[in-house]
C-alpha positions as CSV (number, residue, x, y, z in Angstrom):
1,X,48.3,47.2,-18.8
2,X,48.2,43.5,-19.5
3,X,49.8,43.6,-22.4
4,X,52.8,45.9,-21.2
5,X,53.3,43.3,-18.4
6,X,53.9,40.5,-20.9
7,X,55.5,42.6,-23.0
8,X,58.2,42.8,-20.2
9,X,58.7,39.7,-19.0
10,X,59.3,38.0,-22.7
11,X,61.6,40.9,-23.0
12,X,63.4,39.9,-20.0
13,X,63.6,36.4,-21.5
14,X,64.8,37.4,-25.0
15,X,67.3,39.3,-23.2
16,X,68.8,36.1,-21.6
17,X,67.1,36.0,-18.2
18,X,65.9,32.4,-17.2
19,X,62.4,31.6,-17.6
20,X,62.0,29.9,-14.3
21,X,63.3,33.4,-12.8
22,X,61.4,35.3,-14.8
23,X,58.4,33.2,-14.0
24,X,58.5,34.0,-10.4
25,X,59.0,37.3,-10.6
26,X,55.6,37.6,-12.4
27,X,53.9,35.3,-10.5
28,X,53.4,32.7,-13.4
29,X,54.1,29.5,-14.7
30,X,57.3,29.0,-16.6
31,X,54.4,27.3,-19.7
32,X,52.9,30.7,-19.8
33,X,56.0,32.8,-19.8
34,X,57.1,30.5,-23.0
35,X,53.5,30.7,-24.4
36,X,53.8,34.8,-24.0
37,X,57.0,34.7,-26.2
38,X,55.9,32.0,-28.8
39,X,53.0,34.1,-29.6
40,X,54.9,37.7,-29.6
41,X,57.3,35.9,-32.1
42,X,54.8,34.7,-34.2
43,X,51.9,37.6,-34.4
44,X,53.9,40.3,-32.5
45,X,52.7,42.9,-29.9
46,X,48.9,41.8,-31.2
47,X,49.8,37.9,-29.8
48,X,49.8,39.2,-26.6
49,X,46.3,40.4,-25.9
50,X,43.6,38.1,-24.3
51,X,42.3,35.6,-26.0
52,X,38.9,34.2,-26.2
53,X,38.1,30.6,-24.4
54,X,35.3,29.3,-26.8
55,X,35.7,26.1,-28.1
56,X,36.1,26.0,-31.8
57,X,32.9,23.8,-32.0
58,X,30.7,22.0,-30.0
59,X,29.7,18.7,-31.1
60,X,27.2,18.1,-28.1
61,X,25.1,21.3,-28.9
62,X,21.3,20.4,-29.9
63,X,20.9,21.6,-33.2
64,X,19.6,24.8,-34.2
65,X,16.3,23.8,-35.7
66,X,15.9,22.0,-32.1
67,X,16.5,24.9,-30.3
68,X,14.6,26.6,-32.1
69,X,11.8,24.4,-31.8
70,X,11.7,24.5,-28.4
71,X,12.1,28.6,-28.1
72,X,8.5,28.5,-30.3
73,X,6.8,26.1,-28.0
74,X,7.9,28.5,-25.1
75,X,6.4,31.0,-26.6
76,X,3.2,29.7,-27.8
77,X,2.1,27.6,-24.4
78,X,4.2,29.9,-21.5
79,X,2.7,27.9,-19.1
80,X,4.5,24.8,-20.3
81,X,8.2,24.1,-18.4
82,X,10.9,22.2,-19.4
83,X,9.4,18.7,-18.2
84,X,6.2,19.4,-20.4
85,X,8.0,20.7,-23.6
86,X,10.3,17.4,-22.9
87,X,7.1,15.1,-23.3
88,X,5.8,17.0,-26.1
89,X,9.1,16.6,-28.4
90,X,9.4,13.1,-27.2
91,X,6.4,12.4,-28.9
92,X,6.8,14.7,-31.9
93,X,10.7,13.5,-32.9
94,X,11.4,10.5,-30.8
95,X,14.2,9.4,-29.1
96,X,16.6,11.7,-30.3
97,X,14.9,14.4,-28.6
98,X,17.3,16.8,-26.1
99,X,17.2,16.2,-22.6
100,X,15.0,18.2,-19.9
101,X,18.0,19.9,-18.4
102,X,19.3,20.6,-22.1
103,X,15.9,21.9,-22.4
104,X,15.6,24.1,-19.4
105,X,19.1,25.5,-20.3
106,X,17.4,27.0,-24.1
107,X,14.7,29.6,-22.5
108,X,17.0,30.6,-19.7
109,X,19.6,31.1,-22.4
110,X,17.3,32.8,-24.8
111,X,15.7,34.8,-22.3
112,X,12.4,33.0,-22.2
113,X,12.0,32.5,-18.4
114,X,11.4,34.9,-15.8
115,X,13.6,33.9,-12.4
116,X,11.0,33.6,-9.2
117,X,11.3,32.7,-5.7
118,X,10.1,29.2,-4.2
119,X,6.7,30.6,-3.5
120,X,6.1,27.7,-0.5
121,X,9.0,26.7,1.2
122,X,7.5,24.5,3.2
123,X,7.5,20.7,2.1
124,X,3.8,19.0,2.2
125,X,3.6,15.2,3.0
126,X,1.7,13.9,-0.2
127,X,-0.9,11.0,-0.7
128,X,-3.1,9.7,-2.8
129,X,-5.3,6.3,-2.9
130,X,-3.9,3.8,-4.7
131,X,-7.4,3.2,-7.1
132,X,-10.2,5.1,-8.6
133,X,-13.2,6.0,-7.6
134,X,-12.1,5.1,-4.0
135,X,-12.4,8.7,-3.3
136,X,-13.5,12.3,-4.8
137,X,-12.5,15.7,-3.7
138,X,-15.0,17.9,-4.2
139,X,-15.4,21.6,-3.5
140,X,-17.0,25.2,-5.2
141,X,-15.0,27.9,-6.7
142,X,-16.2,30.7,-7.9
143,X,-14.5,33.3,-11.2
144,X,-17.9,32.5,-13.8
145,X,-17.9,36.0,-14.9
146,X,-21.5,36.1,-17.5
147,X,-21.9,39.2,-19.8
148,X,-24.7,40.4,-17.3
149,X,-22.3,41.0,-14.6
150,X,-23.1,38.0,-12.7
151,X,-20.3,35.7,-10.7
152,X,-21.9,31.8,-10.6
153,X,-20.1,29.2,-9.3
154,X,-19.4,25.6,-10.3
155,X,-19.3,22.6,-8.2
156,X,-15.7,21.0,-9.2
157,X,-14.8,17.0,-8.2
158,X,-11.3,15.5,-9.4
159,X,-11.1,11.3,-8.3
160,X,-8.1,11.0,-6.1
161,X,-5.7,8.5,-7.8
162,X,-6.4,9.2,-11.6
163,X,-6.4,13.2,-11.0
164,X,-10.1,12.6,-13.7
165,X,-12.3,15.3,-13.2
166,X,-15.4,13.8,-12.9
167,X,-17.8,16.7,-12.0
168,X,-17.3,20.2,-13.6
169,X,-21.2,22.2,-13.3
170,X,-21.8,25.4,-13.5
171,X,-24.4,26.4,-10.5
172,X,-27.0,29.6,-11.0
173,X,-27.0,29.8,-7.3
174,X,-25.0,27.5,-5.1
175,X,-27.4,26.3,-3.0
176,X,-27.5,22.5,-1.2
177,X,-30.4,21.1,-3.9
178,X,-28.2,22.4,-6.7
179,X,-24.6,21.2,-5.6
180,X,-26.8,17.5,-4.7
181,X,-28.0,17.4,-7.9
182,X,-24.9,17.9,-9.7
183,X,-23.2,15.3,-7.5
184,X,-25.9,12.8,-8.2
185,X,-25.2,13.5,-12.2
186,X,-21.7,12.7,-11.7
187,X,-22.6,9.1,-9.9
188,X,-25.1,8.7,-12.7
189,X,-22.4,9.1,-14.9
190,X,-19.3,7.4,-13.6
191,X,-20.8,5.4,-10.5
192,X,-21.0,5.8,-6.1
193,X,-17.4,6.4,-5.2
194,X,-16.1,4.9,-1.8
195,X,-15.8,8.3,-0.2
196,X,-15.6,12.2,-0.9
197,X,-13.3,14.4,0.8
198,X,-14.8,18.3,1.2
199,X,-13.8,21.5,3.1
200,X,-16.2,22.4,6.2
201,X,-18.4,24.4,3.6
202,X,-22.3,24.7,4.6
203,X,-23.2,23.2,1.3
204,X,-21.5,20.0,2.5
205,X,-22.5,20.0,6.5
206,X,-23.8,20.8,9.0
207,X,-21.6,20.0,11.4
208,X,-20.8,23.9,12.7
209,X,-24.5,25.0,12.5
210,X,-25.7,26.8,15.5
211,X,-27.2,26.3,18.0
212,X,-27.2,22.8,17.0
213,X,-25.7,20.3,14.2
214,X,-27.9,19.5,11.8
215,X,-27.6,16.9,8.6
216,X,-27.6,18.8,5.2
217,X,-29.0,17.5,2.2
218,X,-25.3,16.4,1.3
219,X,-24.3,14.7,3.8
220,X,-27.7,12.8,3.6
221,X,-27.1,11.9,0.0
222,X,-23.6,10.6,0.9
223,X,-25.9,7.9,3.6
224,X,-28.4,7.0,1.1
225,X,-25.8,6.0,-1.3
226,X,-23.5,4.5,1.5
227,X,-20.3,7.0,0.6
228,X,-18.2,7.9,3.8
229,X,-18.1,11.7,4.0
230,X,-14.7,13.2,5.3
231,X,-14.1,16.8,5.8
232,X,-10.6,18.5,6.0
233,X,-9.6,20.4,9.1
234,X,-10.6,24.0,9.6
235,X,-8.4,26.4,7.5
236,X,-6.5,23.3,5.9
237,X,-7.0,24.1,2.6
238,X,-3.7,21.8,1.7
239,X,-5.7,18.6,2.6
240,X,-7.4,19.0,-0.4
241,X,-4.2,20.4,-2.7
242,X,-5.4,18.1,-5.5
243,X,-8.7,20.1,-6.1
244,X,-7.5,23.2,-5.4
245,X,-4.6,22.7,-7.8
246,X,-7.3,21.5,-10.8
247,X,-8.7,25.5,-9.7
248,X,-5.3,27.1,-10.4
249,X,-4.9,25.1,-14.0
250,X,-8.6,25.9,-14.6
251,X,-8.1,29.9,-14.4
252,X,-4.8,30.2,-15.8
253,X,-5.5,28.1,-18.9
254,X,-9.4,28.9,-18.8
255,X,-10.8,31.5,-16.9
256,X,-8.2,34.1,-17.5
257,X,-8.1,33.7,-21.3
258,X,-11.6,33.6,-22.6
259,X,-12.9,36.5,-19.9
260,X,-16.7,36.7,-19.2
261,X,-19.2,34.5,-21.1
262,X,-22.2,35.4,-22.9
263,X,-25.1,32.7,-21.2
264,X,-24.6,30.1,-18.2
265,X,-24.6,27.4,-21.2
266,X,-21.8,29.1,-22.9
267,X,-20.0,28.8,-19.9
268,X,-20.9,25.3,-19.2
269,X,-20.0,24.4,-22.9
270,X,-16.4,26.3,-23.2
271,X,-15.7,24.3,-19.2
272,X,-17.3,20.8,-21.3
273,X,-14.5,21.5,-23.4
274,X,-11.3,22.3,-21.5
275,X,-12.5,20.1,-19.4
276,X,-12.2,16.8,-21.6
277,X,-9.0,18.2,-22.9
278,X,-7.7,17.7,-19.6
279,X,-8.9,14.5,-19.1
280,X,-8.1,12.6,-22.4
281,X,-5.7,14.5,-24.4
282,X,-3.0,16.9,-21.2
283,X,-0.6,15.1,-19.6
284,X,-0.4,15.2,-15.5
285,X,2.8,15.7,-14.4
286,X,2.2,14.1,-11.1
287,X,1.1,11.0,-13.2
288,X,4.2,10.7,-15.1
289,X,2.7,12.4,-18.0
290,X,0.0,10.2,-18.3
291,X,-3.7,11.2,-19.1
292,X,-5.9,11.2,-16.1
293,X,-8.7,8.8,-18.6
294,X,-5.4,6.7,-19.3
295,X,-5.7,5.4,-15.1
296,X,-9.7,6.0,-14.1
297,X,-12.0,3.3,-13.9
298,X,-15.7,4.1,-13.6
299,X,-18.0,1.7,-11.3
300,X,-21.1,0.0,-11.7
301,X,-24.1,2.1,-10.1
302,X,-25.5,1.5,-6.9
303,X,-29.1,2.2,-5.6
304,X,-29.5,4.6,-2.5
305,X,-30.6,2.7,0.4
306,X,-33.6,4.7,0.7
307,X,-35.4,7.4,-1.2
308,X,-35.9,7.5,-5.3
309,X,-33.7,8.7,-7.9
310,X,-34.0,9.1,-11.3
311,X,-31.2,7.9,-13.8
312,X,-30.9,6.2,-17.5
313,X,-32.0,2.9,-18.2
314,X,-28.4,1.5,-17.8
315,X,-25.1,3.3,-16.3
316,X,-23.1,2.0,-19.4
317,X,-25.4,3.9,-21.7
318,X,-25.2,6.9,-20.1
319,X,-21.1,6.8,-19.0
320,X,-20.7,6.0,-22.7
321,X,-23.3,7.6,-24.9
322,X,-22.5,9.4,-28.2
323,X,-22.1,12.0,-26.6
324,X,-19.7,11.1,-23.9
325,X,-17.8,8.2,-25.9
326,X,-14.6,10.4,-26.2
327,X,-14.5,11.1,-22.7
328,X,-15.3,7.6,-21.4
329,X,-12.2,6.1,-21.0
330,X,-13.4,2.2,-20.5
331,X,-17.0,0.2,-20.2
332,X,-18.9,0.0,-17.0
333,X,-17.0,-2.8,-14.6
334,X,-19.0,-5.5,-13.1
335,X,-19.7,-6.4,-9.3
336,X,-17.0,-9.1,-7.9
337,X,-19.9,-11.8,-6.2
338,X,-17.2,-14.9,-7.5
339,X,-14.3,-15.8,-5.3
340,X,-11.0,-13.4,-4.5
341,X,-7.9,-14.7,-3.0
342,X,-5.0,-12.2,-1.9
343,X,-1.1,-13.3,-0.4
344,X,-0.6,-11.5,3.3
345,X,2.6,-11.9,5.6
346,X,1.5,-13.4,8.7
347,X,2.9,-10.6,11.3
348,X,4.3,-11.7,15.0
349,X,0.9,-11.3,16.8
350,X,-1.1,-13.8,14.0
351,X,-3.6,-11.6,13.3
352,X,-4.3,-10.6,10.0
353,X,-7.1,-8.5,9.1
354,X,-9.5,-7.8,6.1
355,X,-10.6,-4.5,4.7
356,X,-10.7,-3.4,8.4
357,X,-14.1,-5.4,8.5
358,X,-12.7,-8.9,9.7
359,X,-10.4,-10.1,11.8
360,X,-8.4,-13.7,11.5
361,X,-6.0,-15.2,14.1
362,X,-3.7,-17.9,11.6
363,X,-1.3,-18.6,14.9
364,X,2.4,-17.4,16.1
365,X,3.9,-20.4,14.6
366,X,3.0,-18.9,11.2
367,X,4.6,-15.8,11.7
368,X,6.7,-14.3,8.7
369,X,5.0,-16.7,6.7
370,X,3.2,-16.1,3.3
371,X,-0.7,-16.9,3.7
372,X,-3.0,-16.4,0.9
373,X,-6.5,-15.7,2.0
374,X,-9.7,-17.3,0.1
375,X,-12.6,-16.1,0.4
376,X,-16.1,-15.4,-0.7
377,X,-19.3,-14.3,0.7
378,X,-19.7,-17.6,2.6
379,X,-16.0,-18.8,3.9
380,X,-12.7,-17.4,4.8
381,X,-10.0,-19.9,4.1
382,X,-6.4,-19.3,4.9
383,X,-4.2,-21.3,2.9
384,X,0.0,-21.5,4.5
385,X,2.2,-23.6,2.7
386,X,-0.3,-25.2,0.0
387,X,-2.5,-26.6,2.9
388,X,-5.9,-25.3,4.9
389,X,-5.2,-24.3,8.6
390,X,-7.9,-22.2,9.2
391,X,-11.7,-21.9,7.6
392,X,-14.1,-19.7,9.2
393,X,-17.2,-17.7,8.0
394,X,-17.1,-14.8,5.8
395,X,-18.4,-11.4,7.2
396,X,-17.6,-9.8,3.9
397,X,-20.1,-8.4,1.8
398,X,-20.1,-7.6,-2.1
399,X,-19.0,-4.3,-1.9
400,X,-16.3,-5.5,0.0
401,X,-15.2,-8.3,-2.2
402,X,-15.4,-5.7,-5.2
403,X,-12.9,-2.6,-2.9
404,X,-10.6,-5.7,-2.4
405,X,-10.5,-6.8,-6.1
406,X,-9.7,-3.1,-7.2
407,X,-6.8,-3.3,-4.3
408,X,-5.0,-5.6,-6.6
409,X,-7.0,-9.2,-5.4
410,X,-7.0,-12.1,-7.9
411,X,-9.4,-14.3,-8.7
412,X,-9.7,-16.9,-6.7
413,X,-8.9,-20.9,-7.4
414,X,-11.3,-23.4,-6.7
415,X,-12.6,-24.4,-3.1
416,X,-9.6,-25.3,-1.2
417,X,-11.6,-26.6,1.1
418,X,-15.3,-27.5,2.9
419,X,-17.3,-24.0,3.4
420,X,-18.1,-23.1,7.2
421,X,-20.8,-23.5,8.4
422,X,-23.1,-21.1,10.2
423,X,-24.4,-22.9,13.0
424,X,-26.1,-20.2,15.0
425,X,-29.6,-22.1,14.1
426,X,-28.7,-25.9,14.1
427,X,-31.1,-27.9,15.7
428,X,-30.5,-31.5,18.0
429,X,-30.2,-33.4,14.2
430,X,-26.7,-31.8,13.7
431,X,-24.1,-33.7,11.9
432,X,-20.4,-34.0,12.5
433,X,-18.9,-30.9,12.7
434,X,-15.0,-30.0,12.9
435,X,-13.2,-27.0,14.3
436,X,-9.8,-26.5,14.8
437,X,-7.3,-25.5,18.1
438,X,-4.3,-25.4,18.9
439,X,-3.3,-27.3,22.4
440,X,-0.9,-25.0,24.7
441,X,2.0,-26.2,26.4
442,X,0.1,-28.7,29.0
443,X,-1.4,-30.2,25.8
444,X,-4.8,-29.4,26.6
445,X,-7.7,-27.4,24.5
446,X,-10.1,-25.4,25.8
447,X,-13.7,-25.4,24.2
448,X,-16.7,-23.3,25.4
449,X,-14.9,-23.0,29.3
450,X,-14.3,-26.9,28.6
451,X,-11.3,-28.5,29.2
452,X,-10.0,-31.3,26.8
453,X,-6.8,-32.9,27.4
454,X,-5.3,-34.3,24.9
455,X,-1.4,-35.2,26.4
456,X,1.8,-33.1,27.0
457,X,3.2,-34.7,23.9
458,X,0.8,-32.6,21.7
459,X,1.9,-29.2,23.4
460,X,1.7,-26.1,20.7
461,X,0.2,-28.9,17.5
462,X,-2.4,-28.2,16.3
463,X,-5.5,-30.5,16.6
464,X,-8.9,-30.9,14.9
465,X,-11.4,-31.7,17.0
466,X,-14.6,-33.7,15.1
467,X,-17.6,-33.0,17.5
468,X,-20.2,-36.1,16.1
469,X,-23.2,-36.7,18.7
470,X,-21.7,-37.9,22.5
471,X,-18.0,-38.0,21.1
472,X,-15.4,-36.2,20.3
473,X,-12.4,-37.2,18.3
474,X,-8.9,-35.4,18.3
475,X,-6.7,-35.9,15.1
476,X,-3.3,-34.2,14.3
477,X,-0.9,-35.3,11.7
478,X,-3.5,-37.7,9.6
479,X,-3.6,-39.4,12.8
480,X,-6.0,-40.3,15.4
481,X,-5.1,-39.2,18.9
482,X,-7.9,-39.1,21.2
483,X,-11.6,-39.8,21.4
484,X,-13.3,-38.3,24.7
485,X,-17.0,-37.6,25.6
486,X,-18.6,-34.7,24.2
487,X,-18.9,-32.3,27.2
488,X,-20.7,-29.6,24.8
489,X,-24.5,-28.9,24.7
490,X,-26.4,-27.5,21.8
491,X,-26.2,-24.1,22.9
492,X,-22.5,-24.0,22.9
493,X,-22.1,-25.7,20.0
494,X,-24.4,-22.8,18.4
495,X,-21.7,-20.2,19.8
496,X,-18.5,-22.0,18.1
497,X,-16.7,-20.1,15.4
498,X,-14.7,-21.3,12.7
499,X,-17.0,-24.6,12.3
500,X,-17.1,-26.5,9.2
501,X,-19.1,-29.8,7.9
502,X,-17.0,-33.1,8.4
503,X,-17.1,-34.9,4.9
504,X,-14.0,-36.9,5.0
505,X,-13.8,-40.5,7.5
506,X,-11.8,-40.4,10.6
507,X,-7.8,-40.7,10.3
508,X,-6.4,-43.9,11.6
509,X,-4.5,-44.2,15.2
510,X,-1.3,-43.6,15.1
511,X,1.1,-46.7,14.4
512,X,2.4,-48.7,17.8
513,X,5.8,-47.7,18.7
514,X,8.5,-46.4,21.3
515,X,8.0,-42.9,22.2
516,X,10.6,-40.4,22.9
517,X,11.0,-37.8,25.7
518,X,13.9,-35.1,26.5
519,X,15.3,-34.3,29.6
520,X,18.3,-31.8,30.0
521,X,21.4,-33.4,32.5
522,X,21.4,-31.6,36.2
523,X,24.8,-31.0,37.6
524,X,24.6,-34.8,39.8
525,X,24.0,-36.4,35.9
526,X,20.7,-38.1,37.3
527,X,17.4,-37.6,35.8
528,X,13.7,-38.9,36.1
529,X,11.5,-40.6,33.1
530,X,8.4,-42.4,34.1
531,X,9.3,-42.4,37.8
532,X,12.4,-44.3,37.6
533,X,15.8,-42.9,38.1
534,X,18.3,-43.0,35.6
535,X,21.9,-42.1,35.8
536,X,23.6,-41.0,32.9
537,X,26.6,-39.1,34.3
538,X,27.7,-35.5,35.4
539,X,29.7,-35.3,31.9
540,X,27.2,-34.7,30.2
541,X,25.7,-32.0,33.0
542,X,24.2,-29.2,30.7
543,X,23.1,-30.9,27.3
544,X,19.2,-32.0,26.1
545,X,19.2,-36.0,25.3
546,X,16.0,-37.8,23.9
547,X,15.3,-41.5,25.6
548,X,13.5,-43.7,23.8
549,X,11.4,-45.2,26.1
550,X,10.8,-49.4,25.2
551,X,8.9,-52.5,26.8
552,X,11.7,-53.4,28.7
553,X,14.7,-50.2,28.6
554,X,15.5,-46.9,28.2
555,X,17.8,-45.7,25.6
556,X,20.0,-42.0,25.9
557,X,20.5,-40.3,22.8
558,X,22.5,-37.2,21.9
559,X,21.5,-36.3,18.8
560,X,22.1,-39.9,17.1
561,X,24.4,-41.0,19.9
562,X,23.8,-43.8,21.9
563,X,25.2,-42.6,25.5
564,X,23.8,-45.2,27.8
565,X,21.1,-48.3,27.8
566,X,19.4,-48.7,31.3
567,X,16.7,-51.7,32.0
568,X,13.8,-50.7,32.5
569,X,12.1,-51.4,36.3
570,X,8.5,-49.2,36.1
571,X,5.7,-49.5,34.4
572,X,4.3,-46.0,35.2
573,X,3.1,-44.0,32.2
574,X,4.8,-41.2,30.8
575,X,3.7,-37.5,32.1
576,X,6.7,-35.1,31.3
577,X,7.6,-35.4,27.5
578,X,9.7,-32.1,27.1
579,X,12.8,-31.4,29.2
580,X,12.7,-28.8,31.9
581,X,14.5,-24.9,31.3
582,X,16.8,-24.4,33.9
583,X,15.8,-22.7,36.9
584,X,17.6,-19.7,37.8
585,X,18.2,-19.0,41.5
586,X,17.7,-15.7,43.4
587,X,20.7,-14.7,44.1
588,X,21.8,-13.6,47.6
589,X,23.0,-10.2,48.6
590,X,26.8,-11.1,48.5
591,X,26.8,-13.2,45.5
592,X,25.1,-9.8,43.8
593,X,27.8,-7.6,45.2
594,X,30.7,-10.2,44.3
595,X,29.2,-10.3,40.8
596,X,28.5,-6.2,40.7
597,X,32.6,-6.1,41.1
């Protein structure tokens, strides 16, 4: 039928009829109409049957050794997808190995892959801690068919950020003693992590026992070793997708293949196996295809608080023995007891905290700054701007120093400045001490319930405060301000924090000069400084001037320029430094409706 159509309209055109005509009365363009008769000129009544589209030849098509390449890995690992087959070629011909949507597109079009529906639709919120051995998932899962017809169980645990399986054991009976025991073998082996993560399984607590809790052997362990025990919510297996997602590789690639097992130590031996295959030698896909030995990081071993345990002679020797040297990715780290230092931004309250175990107030003034934090097991120093403002003592411990290192903490520079003191046991015979404060907005600092004033001019500095016997000196700026009597007894000295030793002499006063003040013009142009009544003029109503006050006048500034000189009459000292804000009047009932319209 297609052919007779075109067959009558390039008759109609060799006839005479116009082509535009001829084209609308087929509902075509006048290009096909004279593509129709080119071709029944040239090949006849055979010119004018469809045509296939294909290109001649397709420079951009993988080659077909490549293709063929990939069509055998399909079919040799059907587990493996497109992004898997992609790593392995990458490493097997290089760069000019095809894409992963160029090989996604060679099964499907080779029939390899079997179309299936988005089994969860729903989309998870995903996690993971951002170092090993900061926590293990652990949990049991049964499928250990034996030859006897037995089912056994193995006690699986998978470190959180590396995905390393670090306990895989086969249990006779999953009891409370056994699945301790195992756990226990795996801290022998690769050290105490921070925490484990578990289901609400009765192995792991006792939390649901009736009538009453109880503590399981477990969750006993997990003290003695100080390990924080979590548990997921109740029927939220998804909390711990990571483990149950090692299960799901483990019986697929495992389980399913090799069937029952002949002995419990064939079955621990063929799970040995698979299992350092996974860690060393298969990529992770949710690590970017690296190996999960590639990012884990075993720790030192750490004694239970209480009770007895038996273990090697050394962790390194047993993390690393012949045995175990393939599978031990690195040596046994070392304990951080030196100095760390980390950078923090100061946030808009000034308190910045530490592992959640320490708290440090650095001040609103330093807010959105960068402070790096020094510290040690004695001293806290915060360093802003290359310079000390705050030394306090450390509440830190070695563990903590150590989770803080692994956090991405440096190594720390030399002391910055004099360690704190811990004063909770000084005696009468103590020597000069400093602390610093930071005066409010009268200018006084408040000690113990003790009020030092130190002078509106110092409002919001921040002072240190040298406590040596009956005085007290005030310095700010490398200068001495003040020296006042020591209102402070011993046992509030004993209760000041952030105290330090004084090592370095006393600044020197500050150099004899005119000192400024600001006042902001009222509406008459009239202000007060030093109880005298200066009149600068109602032009200038609005504006902040400084006036240097001298022996003998007053100068108004604005900015750098000079506005008025006025001779001085007083000789009253100088209370208000800062100029006033402007008050703002309550306003009355028609001035609120005049301004409402």
């Amino acid at each position: 039928m297609t052919v007779e159509i075109r067959l009558r309209a390039v008759t109609e055109v060799l006839d005479g009829a116009p082509v535009v005509e001829v084209a609308e009365h087929f509902g075509v363009s006048r290009q096909t109409i004279t593509t129709w008769r080119k071709r029944y000129q040239a090949t006849g009544l055979d010119g004018l049957a469809d045509r296939s589209r294909r290109p001649h030849s397709s420079p951009n098509r993988i080659p077909p050794d490549t293709e063929a390449l990939i069509c055998e890995m399909r079919r040799h690992h059907r587990r493996w997808g497109a992004r898997r087959i992609a790593h392995e070629m990458q490493r097997e011909i290089g760069n000019s190995a095809p894409s992963r949507a160029t090989i996604h597109r060679v099964p499907i079009r080779n029939g390899l892959i079997n179309h299936q529906e988005q089994q969860h639709k729903k989309v998870y919120k995903r996690w993971a801690r951002e170092v090993p051995m900061h926590l293990w998932q652990l949990d049991l899962v049964g499928g250990i068919h034996l030859a006897d017809g037995r089912e056994c169980k193995m006690l699986t645990g998978i470190d959180d950020h590396s995905r390393f399986v670090v306990v895989a054991a086969v249990l006779s009976s999953p009891s409370g003693t056994a699945v301790c025991e195992a756990f226990i073998a795996a801290m022998t082996r690769w050290g105490v992590p921070f925490e484990v993560l578990t289901d609400n399984g009765k192995q792991f607590t006792g939390k649901f026992t009736r009538p009453l809790p109880v503590e399981v052997l477990f969750e006993r362990t997990c003290r003695e070793y100080g390990i924080t025990a979590r548990l997921t919510k109740r029927r939220s297996p998804t909390t711990t997708g990571k483990i149950e997602r090692f299960h799901r590789t483990l019986r697929r690639e495992l389980l399913d293949e090799t069937g029952a097992f002949s002995s419990l130590a064939d079955a621990q031996a063929a799970i040995d196996q698979w299992v350092h295959a996974y860690n060393t030698a298969r990529p992770h896909q949710s690590l970017e295809m690296a190996t999960p030995a590639s990012l884990f990081r075993p720790r030192t071993f750490a004694e239970p608080t209480t009770g007895e345990v038996v273990r090697p002679a050394t962790v390194a020797t047993a993390a690393c023995s012949p045995a175990a040297s393939a599978q031990c990715p690195s040596t046994v780290l070392a304990r951080a007891t030196d100095a760390i230092e980390f950078d923090v931004r100061v946030p808009p309250s000034g308190v910045v905290g530490i592992a959640g175990i320490q708290q440090l107030w650095i001040g609103k003034n330093h807010a959105g700054k960068i402070a790096t934090l020094w510290m040690d097991l004695t001293s806290v120093h915060v360093i802003v701007d290359e310079a000390v403002v705050k030394t306090v003592l450390s509440r830190l411990t070695t563990t903590d120093l150590e989770r803080l290192q692994m956090r991405g903490a440096r190594p720390g520079r030399s002391t910055p400045a004099v360690a704190a003191v811990d004063i909770t046991t000084a005696d009468e015979r103590l020597g000069a001490i400093e602390i610093d404060r930071t005066a409010d907005r009268n200018g006084i600092v408040i000690v113990r319930g003790h009020q030092l004033k130190l002078g509106v001019d110092t409002a919001g500095t921040r002072v240190t405060l040298r406590i040596d016997g009956d005085l007290i000196f005030a310095a700010a700026g490398n200068h001495l301000i003040k020296t006042m009597p020591n209102p402070l007894g011993i046992n509030e000295i004993r209760r000041l924090t952030g105290v330090r030793k004084a090592t370095t002499p006393l600044p020197p006063p500050p150099p004899a000069g005119p000192q400024t003040v600001q006042r902001r013009i009222p509406k008459n142009g009239r202000v007060m400084v030093a109880g005298q009544r200066i009149r600068v003029g109602a032009i200038h109503a609005g504006i902040i001037v400084n006036i240097v006050v001298e022996d003998h006048h007053f100068r108004v500034l604005d900015g750098t320029k000079e506005l008025s000189l006025h001779a001085r009459t007083t000789s009253k000292p100088l209370r208000v430094f800062n100029a006033h804000r402007p008050q703002h009047r309550k306003l009355s009932p028609e001035d609120r409706r005049t301004r409402m319209s």
